[in-house]
Legacy VTK file of the C-alpha trace (Angstrom):
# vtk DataFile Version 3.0
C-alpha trace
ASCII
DATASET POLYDATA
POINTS 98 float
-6.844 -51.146 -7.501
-9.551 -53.581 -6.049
-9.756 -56.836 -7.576
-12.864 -58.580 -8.407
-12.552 -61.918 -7.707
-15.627 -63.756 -8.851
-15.097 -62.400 -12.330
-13.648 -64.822 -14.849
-9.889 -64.484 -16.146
-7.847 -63.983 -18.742
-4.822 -64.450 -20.343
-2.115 -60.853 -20.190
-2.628 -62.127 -24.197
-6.272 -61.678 -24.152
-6.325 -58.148 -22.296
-3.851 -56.223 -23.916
-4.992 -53.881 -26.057
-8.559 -53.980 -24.133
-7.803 -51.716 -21.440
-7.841 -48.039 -21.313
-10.153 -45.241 -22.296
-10.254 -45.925 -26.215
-11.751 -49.477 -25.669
-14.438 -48.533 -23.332
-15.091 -45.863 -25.933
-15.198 -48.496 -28.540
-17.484 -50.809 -26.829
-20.176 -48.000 -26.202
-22.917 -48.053 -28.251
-24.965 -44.899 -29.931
-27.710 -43.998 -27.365
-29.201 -41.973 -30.172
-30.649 -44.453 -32.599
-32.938 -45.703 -29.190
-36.407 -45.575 -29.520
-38.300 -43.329 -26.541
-40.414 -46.121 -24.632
-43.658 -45.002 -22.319
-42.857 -46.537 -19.285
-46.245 -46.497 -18.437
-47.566 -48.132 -21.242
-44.668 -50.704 -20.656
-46.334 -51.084 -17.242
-49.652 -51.818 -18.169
-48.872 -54.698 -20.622
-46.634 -56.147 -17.941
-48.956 -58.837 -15.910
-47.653 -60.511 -13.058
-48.260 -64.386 -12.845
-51.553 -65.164 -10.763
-52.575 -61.434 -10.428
-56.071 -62.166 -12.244
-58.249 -62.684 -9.058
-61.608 -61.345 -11.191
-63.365 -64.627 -9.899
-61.874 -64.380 -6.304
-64.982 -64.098 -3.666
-63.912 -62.721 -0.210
-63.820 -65.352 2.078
-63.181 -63.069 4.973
-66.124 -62.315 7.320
-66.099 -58.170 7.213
-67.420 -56.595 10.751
-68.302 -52.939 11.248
-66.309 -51.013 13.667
-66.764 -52.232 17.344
-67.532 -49.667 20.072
-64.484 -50.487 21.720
-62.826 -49.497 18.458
-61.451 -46.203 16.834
-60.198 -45.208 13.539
-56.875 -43.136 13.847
-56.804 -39.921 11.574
-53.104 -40.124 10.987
-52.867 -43.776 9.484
-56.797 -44.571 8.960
-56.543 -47.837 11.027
-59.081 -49.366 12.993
-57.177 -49.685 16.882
-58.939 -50.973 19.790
-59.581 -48.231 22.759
-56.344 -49.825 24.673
-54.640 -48.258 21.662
-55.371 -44.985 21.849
-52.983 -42.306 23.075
-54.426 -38.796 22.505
-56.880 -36.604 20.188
-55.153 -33.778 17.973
-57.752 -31.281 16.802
-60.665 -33.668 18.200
-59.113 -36.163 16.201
-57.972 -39.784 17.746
-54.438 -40.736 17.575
-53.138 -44.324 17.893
-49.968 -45.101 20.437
-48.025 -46.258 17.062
-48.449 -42.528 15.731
-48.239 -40.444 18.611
LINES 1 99
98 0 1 2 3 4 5 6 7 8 9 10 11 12 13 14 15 16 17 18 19 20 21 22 23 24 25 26 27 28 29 30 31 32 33 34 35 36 37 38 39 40 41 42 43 44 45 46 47 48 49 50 51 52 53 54 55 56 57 58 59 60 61 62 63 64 65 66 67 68 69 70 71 72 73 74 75 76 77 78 79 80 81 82 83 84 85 86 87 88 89 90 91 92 93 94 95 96 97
């Protein structure tokens, strides 16, 4: 039997009468009295802490695709051409996905 040692003990005193099959059925509680909960409504009440960024502007300068550049149909990244490994149906393919 494996032996959990982090777990607090007791007394032979304390324990008997607590083991077996009957007391595990006596310490379960009547799942049918619960209450059905959306977890998807659950969800959208939950916010995380600092998640409102409505005021955030984008500090990031955005460029458009570089000629040197190529967008890779399989994981819609933009690669530079030293990245590129082959075209599937005319399509470009990045090293990582080849």
């Amino acid at each position: 039997m494996a032996t959990d040692y982090d777990a607090p003990r007791r007394d032979k005193e304390e324990t008997a009468g607590t083991d077996g099959i009957d007391a595990l059925a006596k310490g379960r509680t009547d799942q049918s009295g619960s209450v059905d909960v959306d977890e998807a409504e659950v969800a959208e009440n939950f916010e995380l802490p600092g998640a409102d960024l409505g005021d955030e502007e984008l500090s990031v300068k955005v460029l458009p695709m570089q000629q040197d550049e190529f967008r890779c149909s399989s994981c819609f990244l933009v690669h530079h051409r030293s990245q590129f490994a082959k075209e599937k149906n005319g399509q470009p393919i990045c090293k990582d996905c080849a």
